[in-house]
DOPALUM-421666 format. One record per residue: residue number from 1; residue in three letters; x, y, z of N, C-alpha, C in turn. Coordinates in nm, 4 decimals. Layout:
// DOPALUM-421666
PT pos code   n_east  n_north     n_up  ca_east ca_north    ca_up   c_east  c_north     c_up
PT NUM  ALA        X        Y        Z        X        Y        Z        X        Y        Z
...
// end
This chain:
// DOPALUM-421666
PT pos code   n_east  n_north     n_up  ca_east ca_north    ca_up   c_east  c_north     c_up
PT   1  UNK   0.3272  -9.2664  -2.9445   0.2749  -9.1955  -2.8308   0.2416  -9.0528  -2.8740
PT   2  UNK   0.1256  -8.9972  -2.8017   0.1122  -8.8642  -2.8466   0.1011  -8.7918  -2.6941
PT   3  UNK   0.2156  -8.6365  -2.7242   0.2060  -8.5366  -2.6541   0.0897  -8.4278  -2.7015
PT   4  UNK  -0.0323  -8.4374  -2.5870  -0.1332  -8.2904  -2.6654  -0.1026  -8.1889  -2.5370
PT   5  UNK  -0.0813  -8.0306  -2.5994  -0.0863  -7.9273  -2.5423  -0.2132  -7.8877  -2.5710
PT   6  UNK  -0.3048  -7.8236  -2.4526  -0.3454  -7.7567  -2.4051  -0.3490  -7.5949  -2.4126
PT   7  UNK  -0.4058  -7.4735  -2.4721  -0.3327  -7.3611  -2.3728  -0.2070  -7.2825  -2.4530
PT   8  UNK  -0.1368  -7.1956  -2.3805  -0.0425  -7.1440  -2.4001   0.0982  -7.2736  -2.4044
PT   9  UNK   0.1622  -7.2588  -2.5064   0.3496  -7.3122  -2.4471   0.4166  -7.2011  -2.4546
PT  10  UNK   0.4699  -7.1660  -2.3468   0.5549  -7.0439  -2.3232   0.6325  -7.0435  -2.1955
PT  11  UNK   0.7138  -6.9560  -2.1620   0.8369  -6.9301  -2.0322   0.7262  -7.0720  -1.9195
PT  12  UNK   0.6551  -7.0173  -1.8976   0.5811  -7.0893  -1.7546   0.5542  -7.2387  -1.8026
PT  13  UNK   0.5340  -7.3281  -1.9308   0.4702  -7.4381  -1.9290   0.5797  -7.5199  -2.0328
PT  14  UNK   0.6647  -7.4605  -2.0897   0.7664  -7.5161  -2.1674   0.8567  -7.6150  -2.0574
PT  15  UNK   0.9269  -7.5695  -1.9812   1.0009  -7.6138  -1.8886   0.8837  -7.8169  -1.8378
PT  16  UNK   0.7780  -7.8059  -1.8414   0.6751  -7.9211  -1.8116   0.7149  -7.9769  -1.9045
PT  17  UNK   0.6769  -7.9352  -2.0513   0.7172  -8.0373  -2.1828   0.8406  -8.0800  -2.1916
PT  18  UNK   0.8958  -8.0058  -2.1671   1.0553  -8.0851  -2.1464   1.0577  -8.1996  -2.0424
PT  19  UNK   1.0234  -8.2248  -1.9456   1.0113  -8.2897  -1.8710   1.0072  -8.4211  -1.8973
PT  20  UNK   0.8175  -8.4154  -1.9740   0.7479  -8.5224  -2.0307   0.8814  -8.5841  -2.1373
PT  21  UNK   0.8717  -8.4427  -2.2396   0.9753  -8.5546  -2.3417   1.0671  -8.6218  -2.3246
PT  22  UNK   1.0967  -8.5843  -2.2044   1.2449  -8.6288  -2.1502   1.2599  -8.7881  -2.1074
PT  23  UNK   1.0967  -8.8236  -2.0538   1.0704  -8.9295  -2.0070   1.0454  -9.0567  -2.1128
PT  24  UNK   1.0070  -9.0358  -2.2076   0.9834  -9.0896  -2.3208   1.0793  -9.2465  -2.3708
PT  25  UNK   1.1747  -9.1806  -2.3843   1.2974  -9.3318  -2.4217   1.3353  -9.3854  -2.3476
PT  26  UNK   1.2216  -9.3832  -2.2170   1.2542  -9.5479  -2.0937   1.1247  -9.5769  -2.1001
PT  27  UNK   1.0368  -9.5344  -2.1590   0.9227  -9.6182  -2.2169   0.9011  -9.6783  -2.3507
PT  28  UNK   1.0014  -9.7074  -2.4320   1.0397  -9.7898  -2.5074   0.9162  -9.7195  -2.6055
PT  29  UNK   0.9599  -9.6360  -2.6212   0.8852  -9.4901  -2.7762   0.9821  -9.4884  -2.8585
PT  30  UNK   0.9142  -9.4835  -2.9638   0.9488  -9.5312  -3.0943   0.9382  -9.3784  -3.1321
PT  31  UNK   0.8189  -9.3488  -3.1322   0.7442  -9.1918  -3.2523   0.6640  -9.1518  -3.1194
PT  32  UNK   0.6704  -9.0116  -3.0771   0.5848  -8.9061  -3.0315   0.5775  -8.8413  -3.1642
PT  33  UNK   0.4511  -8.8238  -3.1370   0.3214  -8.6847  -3.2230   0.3476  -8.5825  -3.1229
PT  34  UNK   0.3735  -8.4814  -3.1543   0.3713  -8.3357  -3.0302   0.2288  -8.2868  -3.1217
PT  35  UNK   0.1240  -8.3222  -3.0454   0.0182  -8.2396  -3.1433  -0.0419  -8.0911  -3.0587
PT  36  UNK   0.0185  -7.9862  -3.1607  -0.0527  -7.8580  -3.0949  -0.1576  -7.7847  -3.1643
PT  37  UNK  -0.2520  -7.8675  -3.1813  -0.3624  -7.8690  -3.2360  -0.4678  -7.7715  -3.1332
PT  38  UNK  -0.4460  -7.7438  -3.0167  -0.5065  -7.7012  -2.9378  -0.4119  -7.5615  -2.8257
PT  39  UNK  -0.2936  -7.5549  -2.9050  -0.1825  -7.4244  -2.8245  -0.2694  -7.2936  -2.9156
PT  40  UNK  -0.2764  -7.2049  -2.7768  -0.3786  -7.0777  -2.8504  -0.2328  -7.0126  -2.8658
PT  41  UNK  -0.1240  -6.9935  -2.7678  -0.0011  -6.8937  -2.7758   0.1488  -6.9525  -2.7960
PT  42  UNK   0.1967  -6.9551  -2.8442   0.3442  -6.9668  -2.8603   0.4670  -6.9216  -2.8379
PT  43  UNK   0.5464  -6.8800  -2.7278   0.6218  -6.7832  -2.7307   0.7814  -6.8400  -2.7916
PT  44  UNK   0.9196  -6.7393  -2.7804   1.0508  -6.8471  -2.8031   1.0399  -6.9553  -2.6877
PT  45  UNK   1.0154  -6.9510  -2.5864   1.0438  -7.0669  -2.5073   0.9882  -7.1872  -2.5688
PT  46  UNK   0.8625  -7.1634  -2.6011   0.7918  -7.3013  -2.6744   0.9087  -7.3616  -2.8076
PT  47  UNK   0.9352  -7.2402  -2.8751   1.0403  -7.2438  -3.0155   1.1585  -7.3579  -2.9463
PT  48  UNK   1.1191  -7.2835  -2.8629   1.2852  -7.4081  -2.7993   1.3185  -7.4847  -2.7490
PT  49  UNK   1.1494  -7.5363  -2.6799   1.0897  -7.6586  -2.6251   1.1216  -7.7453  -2.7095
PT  50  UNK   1.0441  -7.7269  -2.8081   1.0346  -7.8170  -2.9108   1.1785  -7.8102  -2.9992
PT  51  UNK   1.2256  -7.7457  -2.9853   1.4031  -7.7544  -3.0509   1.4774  -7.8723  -2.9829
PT  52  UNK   1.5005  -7.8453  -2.8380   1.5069  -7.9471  -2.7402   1.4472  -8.0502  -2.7665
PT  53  UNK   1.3173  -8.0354  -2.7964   1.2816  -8.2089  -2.7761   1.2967  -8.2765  -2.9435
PT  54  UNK   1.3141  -8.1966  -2.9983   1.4011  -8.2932  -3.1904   1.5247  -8.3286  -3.1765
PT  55  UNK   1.5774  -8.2485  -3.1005   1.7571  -8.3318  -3.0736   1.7243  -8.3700  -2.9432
PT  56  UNK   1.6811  -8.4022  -2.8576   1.6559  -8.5042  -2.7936   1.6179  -8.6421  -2.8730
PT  57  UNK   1.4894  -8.6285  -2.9278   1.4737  -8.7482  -3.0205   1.5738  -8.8018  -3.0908
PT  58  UNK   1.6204  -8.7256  -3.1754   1.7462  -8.7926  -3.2801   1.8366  -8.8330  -3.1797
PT  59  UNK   1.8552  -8.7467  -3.0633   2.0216  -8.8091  -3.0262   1.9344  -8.9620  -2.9166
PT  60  UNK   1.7985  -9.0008  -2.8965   1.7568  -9.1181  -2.8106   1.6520  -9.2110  -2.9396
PT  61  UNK   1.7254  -9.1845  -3.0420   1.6635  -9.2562  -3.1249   1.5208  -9.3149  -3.1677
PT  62  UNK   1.4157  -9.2047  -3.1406   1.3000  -9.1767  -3.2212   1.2649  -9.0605  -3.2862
PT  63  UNK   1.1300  -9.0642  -3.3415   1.0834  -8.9932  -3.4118   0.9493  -8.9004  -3.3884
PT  64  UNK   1.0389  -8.8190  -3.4043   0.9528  -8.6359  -3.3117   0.8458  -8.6086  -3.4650
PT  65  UNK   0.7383  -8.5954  -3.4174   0.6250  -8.5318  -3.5393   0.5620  -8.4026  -3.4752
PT  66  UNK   0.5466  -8.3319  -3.5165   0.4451  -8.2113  -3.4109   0.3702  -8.1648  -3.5402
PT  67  UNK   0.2229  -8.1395  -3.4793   0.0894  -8.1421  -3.5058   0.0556  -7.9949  -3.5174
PT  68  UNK   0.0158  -7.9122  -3.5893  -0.0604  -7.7815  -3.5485  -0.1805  -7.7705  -3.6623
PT  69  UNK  -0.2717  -7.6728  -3.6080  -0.3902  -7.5780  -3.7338  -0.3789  -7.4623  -3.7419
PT  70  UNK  -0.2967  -7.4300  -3.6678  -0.3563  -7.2572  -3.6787  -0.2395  -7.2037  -3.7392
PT  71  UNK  -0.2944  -7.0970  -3.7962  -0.1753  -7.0301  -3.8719  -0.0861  -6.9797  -3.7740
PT  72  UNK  -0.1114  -6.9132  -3.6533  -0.0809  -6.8341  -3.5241   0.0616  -6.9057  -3.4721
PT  73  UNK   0.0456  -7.0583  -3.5023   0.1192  -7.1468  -3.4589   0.1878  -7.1643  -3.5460
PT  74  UNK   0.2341  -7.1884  -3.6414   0.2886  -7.2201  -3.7751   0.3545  -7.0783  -3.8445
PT  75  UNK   0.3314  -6.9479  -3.8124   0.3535  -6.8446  -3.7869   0.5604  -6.8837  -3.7301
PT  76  UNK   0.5380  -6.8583  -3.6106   0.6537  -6.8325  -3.5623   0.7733  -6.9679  -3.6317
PT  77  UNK   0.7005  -7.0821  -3.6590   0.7957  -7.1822  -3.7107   0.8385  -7.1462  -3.8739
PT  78  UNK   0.7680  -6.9953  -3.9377   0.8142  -7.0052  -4.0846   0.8935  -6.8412  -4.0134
PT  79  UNK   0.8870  -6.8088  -3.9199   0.9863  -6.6912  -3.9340   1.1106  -6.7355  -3.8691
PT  80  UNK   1.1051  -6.8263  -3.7901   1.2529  -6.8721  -3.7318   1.2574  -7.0098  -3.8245
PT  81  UNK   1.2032  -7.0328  -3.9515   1.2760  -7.1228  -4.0474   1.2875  -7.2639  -3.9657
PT  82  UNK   1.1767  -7.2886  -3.9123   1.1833  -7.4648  -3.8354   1.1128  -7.5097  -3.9131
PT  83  UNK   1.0593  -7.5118  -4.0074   0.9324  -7.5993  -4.0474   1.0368  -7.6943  -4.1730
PT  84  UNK   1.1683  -7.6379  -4.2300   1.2366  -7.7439  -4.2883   1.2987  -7.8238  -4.1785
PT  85  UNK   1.2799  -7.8064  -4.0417   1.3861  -7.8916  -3.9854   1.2830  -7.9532  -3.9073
PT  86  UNK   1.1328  -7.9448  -3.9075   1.0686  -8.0668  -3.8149   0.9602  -8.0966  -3.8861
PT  87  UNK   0.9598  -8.2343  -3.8630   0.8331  -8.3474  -3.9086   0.6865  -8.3005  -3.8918
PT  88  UNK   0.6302  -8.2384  -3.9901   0.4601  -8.1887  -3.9311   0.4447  -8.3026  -4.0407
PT  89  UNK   0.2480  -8.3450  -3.9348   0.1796  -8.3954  -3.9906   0.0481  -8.3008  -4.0512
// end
């Protein structure tokens, strides 16, 4: 299954993604793609969206991938040191 953002993930739209991911392992998901191939902004809330939703995965037994291009995005995941702890494609 693939999650695409849109837009900003930050304070106002993080709290939504959680939601979605949340819903995921009663639809018998194996692998979400989080592809943010298309997030222009990132703030910590997003950082922690997606923190949330990797131990969510591991502890409901699939497999979290998240997607980006832009450096902008990939940015905040090499200064808070996530990019050894999540699956990019």
């Amino acid at each position: 299954m693939q999650v695409r953002i849109v837009g900003d993930l930050d304070l106002a739209t993080a709290p939504e993604l959680d939601r979605v991911l949340e819903t995921l392992p009663g639809d018998g998901c194996h692998h979400v793609l989080l592809d943010l191939d298309d997030v222009e902004f990132m703030d910590s809330s997003g950082l922690a969206s997606i923190v949330h939703a990797r131990r969510f995965a591991d502890d409901h037994g699939y497999r979290l991938t998240v997607r980006y291009n832009s450096p902008q995005i990939q940015r905040p995941f090499e200064v808070t040191n996530m990019l050894a702890y999540l699956t990019s494609e």
